[in-house]
N, C-alpha and C positions, 0 to 999 in steps of 0.2 A: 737621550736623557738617562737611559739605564746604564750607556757606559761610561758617564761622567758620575753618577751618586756609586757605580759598585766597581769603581776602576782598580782602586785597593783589593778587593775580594778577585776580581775577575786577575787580576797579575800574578797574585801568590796561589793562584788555582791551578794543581798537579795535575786536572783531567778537567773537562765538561761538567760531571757526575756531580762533581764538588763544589761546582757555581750552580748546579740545579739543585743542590742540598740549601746550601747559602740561600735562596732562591724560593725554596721552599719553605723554610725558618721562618719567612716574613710574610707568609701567605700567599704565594703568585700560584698562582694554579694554571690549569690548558686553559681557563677560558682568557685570564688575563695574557698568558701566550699568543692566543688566536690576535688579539689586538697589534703585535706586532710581525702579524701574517707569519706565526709557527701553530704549528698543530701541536705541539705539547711543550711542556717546561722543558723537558731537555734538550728539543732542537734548539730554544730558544739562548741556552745555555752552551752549545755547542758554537753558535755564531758567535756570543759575546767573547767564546775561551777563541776564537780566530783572529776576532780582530785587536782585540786589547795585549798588547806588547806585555810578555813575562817581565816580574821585577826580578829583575839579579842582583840588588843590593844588596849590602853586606846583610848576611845571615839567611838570604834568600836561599830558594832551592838551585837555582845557578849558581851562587857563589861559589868561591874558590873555598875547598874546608867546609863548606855548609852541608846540610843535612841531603844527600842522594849526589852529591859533587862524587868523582872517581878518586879515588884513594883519598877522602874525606874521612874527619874523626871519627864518622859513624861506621865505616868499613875497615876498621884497620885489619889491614894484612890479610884483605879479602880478594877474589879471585880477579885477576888484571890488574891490579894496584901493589904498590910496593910496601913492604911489610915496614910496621912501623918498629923503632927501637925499644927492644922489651917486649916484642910482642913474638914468639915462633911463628915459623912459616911453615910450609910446605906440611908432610904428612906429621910430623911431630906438631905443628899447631893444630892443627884437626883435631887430633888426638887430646890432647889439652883443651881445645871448649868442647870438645864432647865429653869431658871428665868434668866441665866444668859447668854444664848441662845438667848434666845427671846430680852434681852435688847439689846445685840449684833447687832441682826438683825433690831431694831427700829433706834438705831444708821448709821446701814450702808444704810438704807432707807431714812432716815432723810440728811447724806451727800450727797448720788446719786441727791435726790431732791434739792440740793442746786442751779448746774446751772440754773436750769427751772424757781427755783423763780424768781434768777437775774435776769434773761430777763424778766418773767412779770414783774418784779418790774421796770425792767427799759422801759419796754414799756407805762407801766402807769405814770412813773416820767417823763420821757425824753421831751414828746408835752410843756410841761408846763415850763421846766428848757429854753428850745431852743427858746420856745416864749419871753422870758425878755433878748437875748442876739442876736449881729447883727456880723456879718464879722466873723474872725478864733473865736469869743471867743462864738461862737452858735456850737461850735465842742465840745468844753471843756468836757461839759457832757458826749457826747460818748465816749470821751477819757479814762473816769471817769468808765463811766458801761462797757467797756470793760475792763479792768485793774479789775473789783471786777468780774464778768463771768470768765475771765482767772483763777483767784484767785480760784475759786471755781470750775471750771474743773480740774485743777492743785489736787487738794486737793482730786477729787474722783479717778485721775490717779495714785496718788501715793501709795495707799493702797489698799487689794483688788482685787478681780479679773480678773480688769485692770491694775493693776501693772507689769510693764516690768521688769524682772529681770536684763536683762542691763542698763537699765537705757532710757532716751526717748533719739535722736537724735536729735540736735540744725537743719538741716534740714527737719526735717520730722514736725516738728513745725513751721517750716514758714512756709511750704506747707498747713500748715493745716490753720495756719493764713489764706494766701493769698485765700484760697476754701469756707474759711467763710466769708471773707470779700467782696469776689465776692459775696456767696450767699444773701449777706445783699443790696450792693449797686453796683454791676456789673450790675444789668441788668438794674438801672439807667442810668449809665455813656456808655451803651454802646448802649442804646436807643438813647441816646442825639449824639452822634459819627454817629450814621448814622441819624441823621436828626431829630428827633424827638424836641419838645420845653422841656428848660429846667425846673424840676418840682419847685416845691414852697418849699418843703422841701427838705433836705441832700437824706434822703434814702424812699422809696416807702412807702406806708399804709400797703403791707405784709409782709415787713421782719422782723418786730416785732413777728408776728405768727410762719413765718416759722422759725425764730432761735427758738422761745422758742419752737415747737414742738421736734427741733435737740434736743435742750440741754436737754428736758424731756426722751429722747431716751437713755440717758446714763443709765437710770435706767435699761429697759429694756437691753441694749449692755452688763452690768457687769452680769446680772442673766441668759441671754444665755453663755455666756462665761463661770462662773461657772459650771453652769450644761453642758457645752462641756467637760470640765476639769474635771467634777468627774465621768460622764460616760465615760471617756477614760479611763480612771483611771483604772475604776472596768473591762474594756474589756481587758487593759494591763492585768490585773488578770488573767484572765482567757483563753486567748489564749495562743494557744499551737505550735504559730508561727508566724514570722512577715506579711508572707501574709495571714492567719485570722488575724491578728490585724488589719490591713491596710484594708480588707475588711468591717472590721464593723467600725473602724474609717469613714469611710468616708459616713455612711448612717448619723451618727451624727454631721458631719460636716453640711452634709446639713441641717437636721431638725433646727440646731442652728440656721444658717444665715437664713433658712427660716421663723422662728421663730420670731429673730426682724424683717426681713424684715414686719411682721404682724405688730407687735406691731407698728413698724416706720410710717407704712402705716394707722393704727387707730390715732395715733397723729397726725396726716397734714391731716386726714378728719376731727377731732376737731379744728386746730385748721383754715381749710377753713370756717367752718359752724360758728364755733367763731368767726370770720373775717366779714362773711356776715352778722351777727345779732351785731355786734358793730360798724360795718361801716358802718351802711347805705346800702347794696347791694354789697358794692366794697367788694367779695369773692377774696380769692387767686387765680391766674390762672392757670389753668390746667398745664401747659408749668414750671411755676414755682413748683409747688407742686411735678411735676414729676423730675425736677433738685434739688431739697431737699431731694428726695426719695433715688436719686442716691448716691448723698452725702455722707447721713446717712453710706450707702451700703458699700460707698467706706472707711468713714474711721473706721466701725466698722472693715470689713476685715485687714484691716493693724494696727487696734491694737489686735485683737486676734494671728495675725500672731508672730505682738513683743513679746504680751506677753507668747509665746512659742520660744522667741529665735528666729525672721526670723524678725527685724526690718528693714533691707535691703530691704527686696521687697514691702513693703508697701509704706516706702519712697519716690521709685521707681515710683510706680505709681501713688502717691500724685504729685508726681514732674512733669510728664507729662503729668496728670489733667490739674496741675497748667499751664501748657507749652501750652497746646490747648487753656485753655481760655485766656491766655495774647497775643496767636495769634488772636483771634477773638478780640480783643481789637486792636491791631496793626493794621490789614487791614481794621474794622472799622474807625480807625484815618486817616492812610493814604490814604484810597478810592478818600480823597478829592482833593489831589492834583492832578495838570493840569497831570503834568507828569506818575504820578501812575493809576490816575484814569479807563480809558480805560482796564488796566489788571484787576484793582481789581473790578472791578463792578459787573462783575458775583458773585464773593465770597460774596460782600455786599450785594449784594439782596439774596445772599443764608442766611446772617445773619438773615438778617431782616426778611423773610419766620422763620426763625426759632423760634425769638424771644429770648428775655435772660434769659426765662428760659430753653428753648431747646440748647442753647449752654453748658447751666451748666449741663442739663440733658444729650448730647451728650458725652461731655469730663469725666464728672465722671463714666457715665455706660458705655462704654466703658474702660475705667482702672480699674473697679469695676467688670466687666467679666473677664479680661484677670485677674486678683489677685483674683478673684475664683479658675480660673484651674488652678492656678499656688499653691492656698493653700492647694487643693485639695489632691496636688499629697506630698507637702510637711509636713502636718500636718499627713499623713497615715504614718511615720515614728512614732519610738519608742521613737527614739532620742527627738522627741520634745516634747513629753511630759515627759520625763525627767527631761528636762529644767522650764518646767513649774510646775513640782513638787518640785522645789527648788537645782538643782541639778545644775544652772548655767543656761547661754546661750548654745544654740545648739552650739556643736564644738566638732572637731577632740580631744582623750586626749594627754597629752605632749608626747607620745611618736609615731610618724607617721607609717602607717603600710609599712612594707618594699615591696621597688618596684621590688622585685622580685617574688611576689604574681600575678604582673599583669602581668608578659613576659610568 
């Protein structure tokens, strides 16, 4: 029964590994294995890749030309295959895709660092643009540097890999908006809400540092992400079952997120120390530095997560990010009235104890833990890197496994 519903999946299947991924996407577990007298999903998976005949049809991985054929379009003028025309051989083509390797990687260098300049560029434009203009048209400009930043995040998200293979979600984008733009000028507005005097500019003297440490971060967010995705890659290789994959997936999971977490955490000590030696003393505050920290945390996790096919839960926890701090904005506002006052007073002095950057560092590291252990358990799956191999989004295939597997 299972090799007439998954004879498609089990023919175009490069290894076992990959019918017990398929396999796993639909729910089949060891117990449902056991039913077919295996002890786990991938013996189970290893009989079906025996007995079900490879498709070699056109565009097949047997085919003639197709994708792992010998001297196919994907190998030209690779080692035991004859070089194609236009292409060098021998040690002068070497020479030529290592040159052409390396311009690659100066390229994808050169775009990662594109947000970081924006924002310094617009940290060092903006005092000066915002000084010659009075009332809504002293905004214009940030309107301006935010619209070329988006441009230029847009541009290192779409290629890459950061690149979601579904594509990004029109909510996970405003969440992401609204977490930046608190980062920028929420702990303004929300200073001034519970009493404080209103400042002389739009937004603080550190949110010029602390975004461009973020936007510098995307450099390091793609090259941990990478090297997630190609040590999984090579572990998918080599296990000889989904719980060894899933065990050494998730030593690399962590190194990753540990990884920028480093990296994240050296850029917002530059750019505090860069803050205190161009301002005058005024450093970034502690309180902020560590809600930037969270930040990064939070949405590096929810775009690794997309770009493995799980853009749903990042979403998720961008949105109830977003939801904690537009509460801390809410009871700040409201604190003041006669009527409300009395309830809210405790929570507003719990604000203001906090400060705005401990609100921002509150609400993102908390949604930035819980989408840890939620990636944790979801990226030790086969399935998702599947997806990330170019195989689609994570999902069940067209045909569902019949629920008589489960009774």
């Amino acid at each position: 029964m299972l090799i007439d519903r998954y004879r498609r999946l089990c023919g175009r299947a490069v290894d076992p590994l990959e019918i017990a991924a398929g396999l796993e996407a639909v729910g089949v577990t060891d117990r449902v294995a056991a039913r077919f007298r295996h002890r786990d999903v991938f013996s189970l998976a290893e009989e079906l890749h025996a007995r079900v005949p490879r498709d070699d049809g056109p565009g097949g991985a047997g085919a003639p030309g197709g994708a792992g054929a010998p001297g196919g379009a994907d190998v030209p003028g690779g080692a035991g295959g004859p070089a194609v025309a236009g292409v060098p051989g021998g040690a002068d083509g070497r020479g030529a895709r290592a040159g052409g390797r390396v311009l690659r990687g100066c390229r994808a260098a050169g775009r990662y660092l594109l947000p970081g300049a924006a924002c310094a560029g617009a940290a060092v434009v903006l005092p000066g643009a915002v000084a010659v203009g009075h009332g809504p048209r002293a905004l214009l400009p940030y309107a301006a540097a935010t619209v070329v930043i988006a441009a230029a995040l847009a541009l290192c998200l779409r290629r890459g890999p950061l690149r979601s293979p579904g594509g990004g979600q029109a909510g996970g984008a405003l969440c992401t908006g609204w977490l930046l733009g608190f980062a920028v000028a929420g702990g303004d507005l929300l200073a001034v809400l519970l009493g404080a005097p209103r400042p002389a500019r739009p937004f603080s003297s550190a949110a010029p540092a602390v975004l461009t440490a973020l936007a510098l971060a995307v450099g390091p967010a793609a090259l941990s992400a990478r090297r997630f995705a190609t040590r999984a890659a090579a572990q998918l290789g080599r296990s000889r079952g989904l719980e060894e994959f899933a065990a050494g997936v998730r030593p690399l999971f962590a190194a990753a997120t540990a990884a920028f977490g480093l990296a994240l955490a050296a850029l917002l000590a530059a750019a505090h120390l860069l803050a205190a030696h161009l301002l005058a003393g005024r450093s970034v505050p502690p309180g902020v530095l560590a809600g930037a920290a969270a930040l990064g945390l939070l949405l590096f996790l929810a775009r690794l997560l997309a770009v493995h096919g799980f853009p749903g839960a990042g979403a998720a926890a961008c949105a109830a990010a977003c939801a904690a701090e537009a509460g801390a904005l809410a009871v700040a506002g409201l604190h003041r009235l006669p009527a409300a006052e009395p309830r809210l007073r405790p929570v507003a002095e719990f604000l203001h104890d906090l400060g705005p950057g401990g609100v921002q560092a509150a609400a993102c590291g908390s949604a930035a833990l819980a989408l840890a252990a939620g990636a944790c358990r979801v990226l030790a799956r086969a399935s998702a890197h599947r997806a990330a191999a170019g195989a689609g989004p994570a999902g069940p295939p067209a045909s569902p496994l019949p629920k008589e597997l489960f009774t």
